[in-house]
N, CA, C and O atoms as a printed pandas DataFrame, in Angstrom:
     atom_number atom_name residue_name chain_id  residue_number  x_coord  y_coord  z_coord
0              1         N          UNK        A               1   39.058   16.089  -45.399
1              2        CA          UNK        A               1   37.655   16.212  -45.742
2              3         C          UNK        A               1   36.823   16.215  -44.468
3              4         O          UNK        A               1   37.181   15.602  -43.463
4              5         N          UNK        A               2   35.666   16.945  -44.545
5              6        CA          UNK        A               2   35.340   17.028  -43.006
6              7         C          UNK        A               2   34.044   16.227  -43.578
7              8         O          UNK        A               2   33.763   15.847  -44.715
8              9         N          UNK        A               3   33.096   16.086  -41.832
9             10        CA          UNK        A               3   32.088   14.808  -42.678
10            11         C          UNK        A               3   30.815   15.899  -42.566
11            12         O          UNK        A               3   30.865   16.989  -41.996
12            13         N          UNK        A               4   29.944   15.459  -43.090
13            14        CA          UNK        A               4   28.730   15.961  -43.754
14            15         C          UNK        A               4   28.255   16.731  -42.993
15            16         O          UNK        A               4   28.718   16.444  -41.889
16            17         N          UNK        A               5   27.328   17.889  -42.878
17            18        CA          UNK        A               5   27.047   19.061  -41.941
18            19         C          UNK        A               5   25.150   18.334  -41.632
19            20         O          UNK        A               5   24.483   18.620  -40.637
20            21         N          UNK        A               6   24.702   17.451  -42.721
21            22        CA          UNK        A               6   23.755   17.202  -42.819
22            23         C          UNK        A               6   23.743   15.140  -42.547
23            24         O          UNK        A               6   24.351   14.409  -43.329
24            25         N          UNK        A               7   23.100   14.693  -41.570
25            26        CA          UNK        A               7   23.090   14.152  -41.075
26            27         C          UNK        A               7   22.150   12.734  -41.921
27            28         O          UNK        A               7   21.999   11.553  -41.608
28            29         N          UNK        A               8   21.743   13.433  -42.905
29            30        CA          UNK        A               8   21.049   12.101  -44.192
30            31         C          UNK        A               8   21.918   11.979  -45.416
31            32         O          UNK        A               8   21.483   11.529  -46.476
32            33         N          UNK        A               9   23.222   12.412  -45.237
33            34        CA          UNK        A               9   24.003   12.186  -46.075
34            35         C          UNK        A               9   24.645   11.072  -46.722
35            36         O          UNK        A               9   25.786   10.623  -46.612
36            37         N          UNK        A              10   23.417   10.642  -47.595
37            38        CA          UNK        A              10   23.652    9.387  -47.774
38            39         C          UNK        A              10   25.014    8.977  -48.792
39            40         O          UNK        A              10   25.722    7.971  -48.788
40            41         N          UNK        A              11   25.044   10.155  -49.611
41            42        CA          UNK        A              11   26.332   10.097  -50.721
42            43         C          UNK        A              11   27.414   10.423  -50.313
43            44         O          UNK        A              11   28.360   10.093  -51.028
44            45         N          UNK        A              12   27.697   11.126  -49.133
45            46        CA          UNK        A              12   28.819   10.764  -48.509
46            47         C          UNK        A              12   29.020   10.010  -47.632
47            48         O          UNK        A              12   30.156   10.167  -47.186
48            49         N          UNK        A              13   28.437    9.202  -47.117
49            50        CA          UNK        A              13   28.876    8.155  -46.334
50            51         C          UNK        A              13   29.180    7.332  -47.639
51            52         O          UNK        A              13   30.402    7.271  -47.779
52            53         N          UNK        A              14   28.400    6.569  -48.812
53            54        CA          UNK        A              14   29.111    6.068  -49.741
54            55         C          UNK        A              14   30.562    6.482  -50.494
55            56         O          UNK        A              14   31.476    5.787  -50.937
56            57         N          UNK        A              15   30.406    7.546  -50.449
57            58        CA          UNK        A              15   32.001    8.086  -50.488
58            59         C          UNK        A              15   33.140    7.757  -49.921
59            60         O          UNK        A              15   34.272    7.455  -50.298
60            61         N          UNK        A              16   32.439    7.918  -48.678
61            62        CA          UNK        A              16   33.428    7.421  -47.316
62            63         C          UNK        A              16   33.870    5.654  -47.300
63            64         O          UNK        A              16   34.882    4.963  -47.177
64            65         N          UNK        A              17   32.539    5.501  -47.488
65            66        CA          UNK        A              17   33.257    3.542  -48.379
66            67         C          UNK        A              17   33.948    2.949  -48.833
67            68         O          UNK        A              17   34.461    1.849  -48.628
68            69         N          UNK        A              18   34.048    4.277  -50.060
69            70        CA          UNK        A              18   34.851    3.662  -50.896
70            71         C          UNK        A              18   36.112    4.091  -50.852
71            72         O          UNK        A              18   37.066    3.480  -51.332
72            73         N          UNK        A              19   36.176    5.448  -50.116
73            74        CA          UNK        A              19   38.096    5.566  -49.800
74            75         C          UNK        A              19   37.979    4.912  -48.405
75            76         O          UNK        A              19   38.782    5.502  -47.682
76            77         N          UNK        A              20   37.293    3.892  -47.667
77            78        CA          UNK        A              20   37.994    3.138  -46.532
78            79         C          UNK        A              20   38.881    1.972  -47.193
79            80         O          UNK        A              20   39.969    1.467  -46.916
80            81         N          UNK        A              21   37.741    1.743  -48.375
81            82        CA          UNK        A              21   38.606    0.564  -49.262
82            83         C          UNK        A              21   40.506    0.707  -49.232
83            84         O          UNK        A              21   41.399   -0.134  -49.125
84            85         N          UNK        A              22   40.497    2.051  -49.369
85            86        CA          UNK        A              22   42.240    2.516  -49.548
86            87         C          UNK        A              22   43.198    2.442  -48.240
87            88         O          UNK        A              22   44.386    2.761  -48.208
88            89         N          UNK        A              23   42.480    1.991  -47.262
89            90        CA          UNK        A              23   42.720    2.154  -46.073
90            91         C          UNK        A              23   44.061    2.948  -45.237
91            92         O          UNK        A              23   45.136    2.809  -44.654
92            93         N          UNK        A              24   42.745    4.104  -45.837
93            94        CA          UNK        A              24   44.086    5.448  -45.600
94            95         C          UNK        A              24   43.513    6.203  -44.545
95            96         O          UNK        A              24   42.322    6.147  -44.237
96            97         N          UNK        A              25   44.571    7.074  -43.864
97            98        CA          UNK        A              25   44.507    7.411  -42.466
98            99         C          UNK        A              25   42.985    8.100  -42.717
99           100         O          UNK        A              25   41.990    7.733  -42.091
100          101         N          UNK        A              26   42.979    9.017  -43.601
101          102        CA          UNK        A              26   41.968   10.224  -43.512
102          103         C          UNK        A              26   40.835    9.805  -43.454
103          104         O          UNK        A              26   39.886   10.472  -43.042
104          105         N          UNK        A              27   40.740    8.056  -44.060
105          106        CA          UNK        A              27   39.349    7.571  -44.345
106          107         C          UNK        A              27   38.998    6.939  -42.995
107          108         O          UNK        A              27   37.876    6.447  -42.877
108          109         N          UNK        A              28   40.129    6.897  -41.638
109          110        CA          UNK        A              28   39.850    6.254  -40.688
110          111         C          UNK        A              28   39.760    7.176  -40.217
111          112         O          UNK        A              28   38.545    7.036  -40.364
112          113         N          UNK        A              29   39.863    8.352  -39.603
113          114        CA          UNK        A              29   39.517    9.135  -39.022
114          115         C          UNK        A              29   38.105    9.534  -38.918
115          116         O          UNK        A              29   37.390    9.525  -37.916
116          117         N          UNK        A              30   37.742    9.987  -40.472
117          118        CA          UNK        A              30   36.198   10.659  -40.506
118          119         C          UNK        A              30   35.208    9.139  -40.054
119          120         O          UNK        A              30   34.099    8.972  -39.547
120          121         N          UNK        A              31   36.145    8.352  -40.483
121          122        CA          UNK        A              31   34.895    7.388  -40.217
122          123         C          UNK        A              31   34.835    7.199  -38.573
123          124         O          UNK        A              31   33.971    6.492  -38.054
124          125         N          UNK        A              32   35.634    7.756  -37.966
125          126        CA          UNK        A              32   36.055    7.484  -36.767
126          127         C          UNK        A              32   34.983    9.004  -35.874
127          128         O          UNK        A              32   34.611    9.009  -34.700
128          129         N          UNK        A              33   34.767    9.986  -36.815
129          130        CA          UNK        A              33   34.123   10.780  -36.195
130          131         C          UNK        A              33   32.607   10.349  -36.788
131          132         O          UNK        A              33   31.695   10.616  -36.005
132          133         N          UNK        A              34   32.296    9.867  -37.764
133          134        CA          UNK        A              34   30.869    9.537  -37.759
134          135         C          UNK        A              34   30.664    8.746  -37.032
135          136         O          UNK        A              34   29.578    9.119  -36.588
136          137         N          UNK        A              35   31.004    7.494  -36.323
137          138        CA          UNK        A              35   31.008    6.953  -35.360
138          139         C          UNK        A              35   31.046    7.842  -33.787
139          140         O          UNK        A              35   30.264    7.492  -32.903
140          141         N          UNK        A              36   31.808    8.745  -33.605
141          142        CA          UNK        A              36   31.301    9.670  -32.294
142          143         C          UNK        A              36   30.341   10.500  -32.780
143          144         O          UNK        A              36   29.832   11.164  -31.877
144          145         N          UNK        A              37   29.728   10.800  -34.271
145          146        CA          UNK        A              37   28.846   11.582  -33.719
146          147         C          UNK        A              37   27.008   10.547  -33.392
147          148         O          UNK        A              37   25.913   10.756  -32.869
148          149         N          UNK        A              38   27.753    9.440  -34.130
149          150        CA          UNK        A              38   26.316    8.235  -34.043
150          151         C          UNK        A              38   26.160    7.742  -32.124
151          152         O          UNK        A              38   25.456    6.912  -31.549
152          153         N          UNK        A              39   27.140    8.678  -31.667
153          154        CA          UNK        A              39   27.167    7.642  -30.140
154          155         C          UNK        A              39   26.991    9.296  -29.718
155          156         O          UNK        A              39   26.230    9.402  -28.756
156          157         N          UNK        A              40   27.392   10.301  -30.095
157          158        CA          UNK        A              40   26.657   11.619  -29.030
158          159         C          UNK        A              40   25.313   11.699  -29.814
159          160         O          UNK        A              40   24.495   12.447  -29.278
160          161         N          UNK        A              41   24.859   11.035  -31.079
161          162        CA          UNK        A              41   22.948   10.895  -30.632
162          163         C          UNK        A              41   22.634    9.689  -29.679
163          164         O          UNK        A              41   21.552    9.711  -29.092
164          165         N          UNK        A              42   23.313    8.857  -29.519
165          166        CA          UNK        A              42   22.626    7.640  -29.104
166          167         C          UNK        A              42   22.149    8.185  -27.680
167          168         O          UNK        A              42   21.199    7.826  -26.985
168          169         N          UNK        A              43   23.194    9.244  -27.457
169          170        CA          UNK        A              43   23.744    9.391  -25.575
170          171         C          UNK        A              43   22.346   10.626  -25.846
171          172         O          UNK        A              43   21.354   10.533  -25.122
172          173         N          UNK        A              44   22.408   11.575  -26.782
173          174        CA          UNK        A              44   21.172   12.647  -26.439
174          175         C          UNK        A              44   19.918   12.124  -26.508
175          176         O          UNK        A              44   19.163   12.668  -25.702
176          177         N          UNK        A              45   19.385   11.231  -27.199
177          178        CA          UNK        A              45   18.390   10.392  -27.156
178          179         C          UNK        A              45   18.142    9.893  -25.820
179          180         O          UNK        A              45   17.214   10.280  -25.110
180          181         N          UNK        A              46   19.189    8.829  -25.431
181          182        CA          UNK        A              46   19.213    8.187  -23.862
182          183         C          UNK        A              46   18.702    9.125  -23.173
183          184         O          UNK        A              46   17.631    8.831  -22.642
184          185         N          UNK        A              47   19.277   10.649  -22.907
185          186        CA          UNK        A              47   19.471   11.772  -21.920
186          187         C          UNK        A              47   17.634   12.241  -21.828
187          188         O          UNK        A              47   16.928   12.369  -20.828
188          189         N          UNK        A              48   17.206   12.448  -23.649
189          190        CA          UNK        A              48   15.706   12.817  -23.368
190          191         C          UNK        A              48   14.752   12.103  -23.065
191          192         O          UNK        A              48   13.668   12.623  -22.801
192          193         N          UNK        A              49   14.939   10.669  -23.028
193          194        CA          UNK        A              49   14.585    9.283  -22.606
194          195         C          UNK        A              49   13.922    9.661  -21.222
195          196         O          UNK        A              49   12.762    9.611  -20.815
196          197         N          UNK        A              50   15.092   10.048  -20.675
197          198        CA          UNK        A              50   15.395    9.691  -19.025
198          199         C          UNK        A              50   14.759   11.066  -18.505
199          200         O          UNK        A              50   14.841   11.103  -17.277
200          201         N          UNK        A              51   14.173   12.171  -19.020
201          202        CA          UNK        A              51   14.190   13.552  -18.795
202          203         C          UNK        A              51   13.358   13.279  -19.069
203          204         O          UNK        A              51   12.659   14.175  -18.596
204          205         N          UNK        A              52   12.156   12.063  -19.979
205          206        CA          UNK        A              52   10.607   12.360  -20.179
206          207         C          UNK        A              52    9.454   12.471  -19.285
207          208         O          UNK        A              52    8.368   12.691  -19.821
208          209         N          UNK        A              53    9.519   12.328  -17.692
209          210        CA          UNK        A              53    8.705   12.664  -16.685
210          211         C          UNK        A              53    9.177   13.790  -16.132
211          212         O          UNK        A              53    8.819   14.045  -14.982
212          213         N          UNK        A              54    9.938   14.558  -16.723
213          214        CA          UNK        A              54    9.802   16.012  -16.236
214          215         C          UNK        A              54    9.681   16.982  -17.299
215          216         O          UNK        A              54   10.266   18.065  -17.302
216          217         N          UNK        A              55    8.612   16.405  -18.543
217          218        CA          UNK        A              55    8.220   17.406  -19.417
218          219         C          UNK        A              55    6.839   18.174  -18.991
219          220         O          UNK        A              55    6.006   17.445  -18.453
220          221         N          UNK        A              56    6.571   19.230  -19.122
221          222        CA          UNK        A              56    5.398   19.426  -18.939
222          223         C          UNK        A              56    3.894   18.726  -19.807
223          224         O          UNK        A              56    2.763   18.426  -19.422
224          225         N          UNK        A              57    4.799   18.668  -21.491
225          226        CA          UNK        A              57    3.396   18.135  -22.127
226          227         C          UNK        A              57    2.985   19.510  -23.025
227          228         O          UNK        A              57    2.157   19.501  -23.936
228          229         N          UNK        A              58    3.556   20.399  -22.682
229          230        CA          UNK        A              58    2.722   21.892  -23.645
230          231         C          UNK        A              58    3.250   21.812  -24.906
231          232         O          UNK        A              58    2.350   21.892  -25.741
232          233         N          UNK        A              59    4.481   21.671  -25.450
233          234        CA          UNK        A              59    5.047   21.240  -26.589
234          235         C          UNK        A              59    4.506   20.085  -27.209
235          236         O          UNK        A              59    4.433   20.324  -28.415
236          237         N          UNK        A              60    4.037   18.791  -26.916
237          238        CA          UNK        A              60    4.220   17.871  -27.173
238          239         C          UNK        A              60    3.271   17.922  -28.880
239          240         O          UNK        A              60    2.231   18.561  -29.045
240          241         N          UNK        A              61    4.080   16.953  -30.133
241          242        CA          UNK        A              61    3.470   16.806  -30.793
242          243         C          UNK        A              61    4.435   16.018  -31.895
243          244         O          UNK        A              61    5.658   16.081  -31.778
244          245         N          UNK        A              62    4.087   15.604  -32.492
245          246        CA          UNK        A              62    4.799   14.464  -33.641
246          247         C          UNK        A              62    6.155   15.776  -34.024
247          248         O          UNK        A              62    7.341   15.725  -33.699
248          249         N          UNK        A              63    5.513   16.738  -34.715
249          250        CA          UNK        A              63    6.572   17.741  -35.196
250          251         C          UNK        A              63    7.522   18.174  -34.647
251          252         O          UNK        A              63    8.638   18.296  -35.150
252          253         N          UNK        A              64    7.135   18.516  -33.333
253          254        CA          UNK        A              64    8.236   18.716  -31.828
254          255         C          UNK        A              64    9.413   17.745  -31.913
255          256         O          UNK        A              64   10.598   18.078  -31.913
256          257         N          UNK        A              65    8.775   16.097  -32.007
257          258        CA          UNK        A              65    9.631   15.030  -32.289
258          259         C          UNK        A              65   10.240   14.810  -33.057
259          260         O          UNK        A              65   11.248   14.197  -32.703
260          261         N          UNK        A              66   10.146   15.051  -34.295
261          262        CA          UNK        A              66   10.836   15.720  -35.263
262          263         C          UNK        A              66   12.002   15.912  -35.177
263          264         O          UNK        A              66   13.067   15.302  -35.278
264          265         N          UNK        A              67   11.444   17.334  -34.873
265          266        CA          UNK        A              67   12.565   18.899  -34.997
266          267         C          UNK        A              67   13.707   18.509  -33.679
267          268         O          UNK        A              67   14.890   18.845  -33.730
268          269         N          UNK        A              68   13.202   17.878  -32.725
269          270        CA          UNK        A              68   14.231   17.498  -31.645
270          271         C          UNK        A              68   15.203   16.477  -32.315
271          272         O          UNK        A              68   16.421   16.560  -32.472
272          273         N          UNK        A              69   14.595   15.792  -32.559
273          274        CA          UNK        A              69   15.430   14.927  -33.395
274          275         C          UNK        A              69   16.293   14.928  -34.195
275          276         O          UNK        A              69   17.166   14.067  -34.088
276          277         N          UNK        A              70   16.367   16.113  -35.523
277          278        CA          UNK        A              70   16.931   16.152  -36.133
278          279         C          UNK        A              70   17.780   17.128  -35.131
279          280         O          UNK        A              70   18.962   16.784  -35.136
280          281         N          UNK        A              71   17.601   17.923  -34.520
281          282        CA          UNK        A              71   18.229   18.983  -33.544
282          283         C          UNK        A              71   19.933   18.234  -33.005
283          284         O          UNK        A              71   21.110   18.593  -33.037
284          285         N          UNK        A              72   19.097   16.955  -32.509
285          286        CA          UNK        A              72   19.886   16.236  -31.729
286          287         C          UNK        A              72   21.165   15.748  -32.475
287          288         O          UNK        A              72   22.314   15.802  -32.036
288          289         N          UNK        A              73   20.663   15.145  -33.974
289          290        CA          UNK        A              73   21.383   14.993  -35.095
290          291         C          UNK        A              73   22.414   15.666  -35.426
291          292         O          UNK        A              73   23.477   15.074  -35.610
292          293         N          UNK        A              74   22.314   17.108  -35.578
293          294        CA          UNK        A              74   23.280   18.077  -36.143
294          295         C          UNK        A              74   24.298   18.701  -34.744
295          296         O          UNK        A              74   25.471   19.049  -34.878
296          297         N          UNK        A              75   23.624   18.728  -33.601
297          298        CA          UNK        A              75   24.591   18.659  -32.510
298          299         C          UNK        A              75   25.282   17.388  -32.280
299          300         O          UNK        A              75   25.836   17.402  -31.181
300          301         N          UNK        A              76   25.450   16.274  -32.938
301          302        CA          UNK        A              76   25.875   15.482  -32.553
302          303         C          UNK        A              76   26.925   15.471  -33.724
303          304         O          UNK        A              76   27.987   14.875  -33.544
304          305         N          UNK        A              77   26.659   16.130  -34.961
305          306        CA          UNK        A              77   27.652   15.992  -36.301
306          307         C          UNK        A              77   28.714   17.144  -35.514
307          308         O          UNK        A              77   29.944   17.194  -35.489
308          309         N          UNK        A              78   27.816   17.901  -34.984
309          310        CA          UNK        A              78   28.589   19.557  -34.251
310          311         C          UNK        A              78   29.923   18.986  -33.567
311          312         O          UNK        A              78   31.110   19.217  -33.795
312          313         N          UNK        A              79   29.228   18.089  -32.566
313          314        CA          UNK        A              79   30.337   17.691  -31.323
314          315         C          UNK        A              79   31.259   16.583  -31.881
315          316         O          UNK        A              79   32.400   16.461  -31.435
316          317         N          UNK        A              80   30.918   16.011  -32.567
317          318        CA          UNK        A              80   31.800   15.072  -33.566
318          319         C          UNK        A              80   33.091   15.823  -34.635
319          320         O          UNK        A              80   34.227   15.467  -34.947
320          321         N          UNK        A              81   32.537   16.593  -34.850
321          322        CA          UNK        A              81   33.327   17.776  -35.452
322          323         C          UNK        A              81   34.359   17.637  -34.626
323          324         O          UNK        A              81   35.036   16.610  -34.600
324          325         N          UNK        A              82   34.555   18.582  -33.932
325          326        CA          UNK        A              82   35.115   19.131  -32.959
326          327         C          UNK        A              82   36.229   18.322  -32.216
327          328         O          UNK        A              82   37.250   18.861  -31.787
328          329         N          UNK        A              83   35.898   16.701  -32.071
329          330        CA          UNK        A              83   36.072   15.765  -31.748
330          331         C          UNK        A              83   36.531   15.770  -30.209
331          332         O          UNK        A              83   37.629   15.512  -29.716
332          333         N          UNK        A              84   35.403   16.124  -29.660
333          334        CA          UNK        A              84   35.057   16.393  -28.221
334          335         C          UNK        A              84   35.617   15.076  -27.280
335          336         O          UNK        A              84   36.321   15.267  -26.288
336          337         N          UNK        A              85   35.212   13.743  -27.727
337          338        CA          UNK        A              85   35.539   12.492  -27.111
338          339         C          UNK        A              85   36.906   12.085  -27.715
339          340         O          UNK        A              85   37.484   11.288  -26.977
340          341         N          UNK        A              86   37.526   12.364  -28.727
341          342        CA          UNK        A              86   38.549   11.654  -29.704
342          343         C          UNK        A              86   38.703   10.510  -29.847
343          344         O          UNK        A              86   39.751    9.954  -29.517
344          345         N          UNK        A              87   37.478    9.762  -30.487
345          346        CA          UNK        A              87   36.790    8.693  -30.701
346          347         C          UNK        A              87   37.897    8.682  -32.267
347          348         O          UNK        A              87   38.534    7.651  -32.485
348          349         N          UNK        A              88   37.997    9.602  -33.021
349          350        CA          UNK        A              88   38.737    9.702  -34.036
350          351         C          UNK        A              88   39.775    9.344  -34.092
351          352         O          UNK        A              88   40.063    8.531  -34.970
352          353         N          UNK        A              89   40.821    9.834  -33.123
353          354        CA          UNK        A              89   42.047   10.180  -32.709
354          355         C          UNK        A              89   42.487    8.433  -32.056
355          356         O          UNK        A              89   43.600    7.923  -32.188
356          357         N          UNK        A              90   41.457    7.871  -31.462
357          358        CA          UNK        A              90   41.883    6.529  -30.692
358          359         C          UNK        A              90   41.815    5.732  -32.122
359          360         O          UNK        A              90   42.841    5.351  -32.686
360          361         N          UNK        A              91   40.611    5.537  -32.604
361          362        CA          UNK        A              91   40.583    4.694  -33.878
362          363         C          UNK        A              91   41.575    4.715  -34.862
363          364         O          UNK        A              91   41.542    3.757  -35.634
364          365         N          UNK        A              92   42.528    5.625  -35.060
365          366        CA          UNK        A              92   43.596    6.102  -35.840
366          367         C          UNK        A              92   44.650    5.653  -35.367
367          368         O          UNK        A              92   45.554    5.185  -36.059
368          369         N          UNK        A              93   44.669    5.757  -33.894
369          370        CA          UNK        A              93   45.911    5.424  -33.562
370          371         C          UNK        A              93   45.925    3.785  -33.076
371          372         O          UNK        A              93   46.957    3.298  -32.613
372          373         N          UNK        A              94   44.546    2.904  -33.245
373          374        CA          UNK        A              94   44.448    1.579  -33.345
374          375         C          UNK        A              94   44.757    0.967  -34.248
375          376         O          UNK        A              94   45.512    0.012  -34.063
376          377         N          UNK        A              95   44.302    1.273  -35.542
377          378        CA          UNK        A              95   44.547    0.953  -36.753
378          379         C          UNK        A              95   45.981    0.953  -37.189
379          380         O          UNK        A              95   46.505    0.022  -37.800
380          381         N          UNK        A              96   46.593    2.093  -36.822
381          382        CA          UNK        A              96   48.342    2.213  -37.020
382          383         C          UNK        A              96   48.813    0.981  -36.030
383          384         O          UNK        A              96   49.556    0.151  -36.556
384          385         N          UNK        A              97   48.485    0.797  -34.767
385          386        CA          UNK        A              97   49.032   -0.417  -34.295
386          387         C          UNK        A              97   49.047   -1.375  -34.531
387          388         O          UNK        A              97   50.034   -2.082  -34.330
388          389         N          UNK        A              98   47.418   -1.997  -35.317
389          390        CA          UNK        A              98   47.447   -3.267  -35.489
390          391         C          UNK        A              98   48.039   -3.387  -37.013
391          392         O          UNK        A              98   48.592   -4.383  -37.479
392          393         N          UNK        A              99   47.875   -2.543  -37.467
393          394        CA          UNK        A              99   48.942   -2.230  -38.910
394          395         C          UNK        A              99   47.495   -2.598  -39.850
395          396         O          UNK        A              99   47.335   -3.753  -40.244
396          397         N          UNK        A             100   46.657   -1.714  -40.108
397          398        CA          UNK        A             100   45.551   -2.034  -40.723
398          399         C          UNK        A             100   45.495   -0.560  -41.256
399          400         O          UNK        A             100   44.471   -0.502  -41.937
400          401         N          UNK        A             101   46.157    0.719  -41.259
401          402        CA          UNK        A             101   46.270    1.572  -42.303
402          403         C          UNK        A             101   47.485    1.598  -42.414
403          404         O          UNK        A             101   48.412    1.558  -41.605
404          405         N          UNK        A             102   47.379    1.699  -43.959
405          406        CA          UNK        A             102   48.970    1.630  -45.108
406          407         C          UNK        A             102   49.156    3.610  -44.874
407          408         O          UNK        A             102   48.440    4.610  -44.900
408          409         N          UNK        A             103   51.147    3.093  -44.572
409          410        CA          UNK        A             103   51.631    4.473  -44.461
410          411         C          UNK        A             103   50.925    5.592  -45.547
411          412         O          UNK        A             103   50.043    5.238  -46.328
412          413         N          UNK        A             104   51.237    6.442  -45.508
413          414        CA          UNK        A             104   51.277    7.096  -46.491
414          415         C          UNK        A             104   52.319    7.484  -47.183
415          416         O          UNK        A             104   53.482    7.661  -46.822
416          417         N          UNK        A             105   51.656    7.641  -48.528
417          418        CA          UNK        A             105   52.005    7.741  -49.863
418          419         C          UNK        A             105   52.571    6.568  -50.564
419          420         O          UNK        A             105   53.213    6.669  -51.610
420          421         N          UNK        A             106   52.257    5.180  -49.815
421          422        CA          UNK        A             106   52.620    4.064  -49.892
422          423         C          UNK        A             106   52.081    3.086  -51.019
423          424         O          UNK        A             106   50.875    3.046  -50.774
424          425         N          UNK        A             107   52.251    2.496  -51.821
425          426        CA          UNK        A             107   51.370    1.642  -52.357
426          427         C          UNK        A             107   50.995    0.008  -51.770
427          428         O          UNK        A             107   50.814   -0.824  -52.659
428          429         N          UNK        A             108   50.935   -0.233  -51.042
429          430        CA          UNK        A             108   50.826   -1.950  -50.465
430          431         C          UNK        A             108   49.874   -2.648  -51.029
431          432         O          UNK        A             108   49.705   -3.827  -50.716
């Protein structure tokens, strides 16, 4: 299952809840990429933070803030996708170590 393309997805992250309950690989993974994509906004946020004395000011307006925002949002579901950092891939393979996801097709 891939995770939400839309970034207010509130019914699938509850989704995602409730198969972590099963604590099955697939449910550690995605949750493992909503987590990289909540840390490539944190990092694009930081980035326009730090870039705000070299705006000019001609854009500037609540709506601008907005639209960047959500911008930032869906490139960050983008790069999470993709799993650019493999923030996914480590969390998966933590969980198998400490033995906190059940094999599959297993009942425990």
């Amino acid at each position: 299952m891939e995770i939400s393309s839309d970034h207010y997805d509130f019914k699938g992250l509850s989704e995602l809840r409730a198969r972590a309950d099963s604590r099955s690989e697939e449910a550690a993974r995605e949750a493992g990429k909503q987590f990289e994509a909540m840390f490539f906004k944190m990092m694009l946020k930081s980035m326009r933070e730090a870039s705000e004395p070299l705006k000019s000011g001609l854009f500037d307006s609540a709506a601008m803030d907005n639209y960047t925002e959500m911008f930032d949002a869906q490139v960050s579901q983008a790069m999470a996708q993709r799993g650019s950092l493999g923030v996914a891939d480590w969390l998966v393979q933590h969980l198998n170590t400490v033995g906190a996801i059940r094999g599959n097709g297993s009942d425990d």
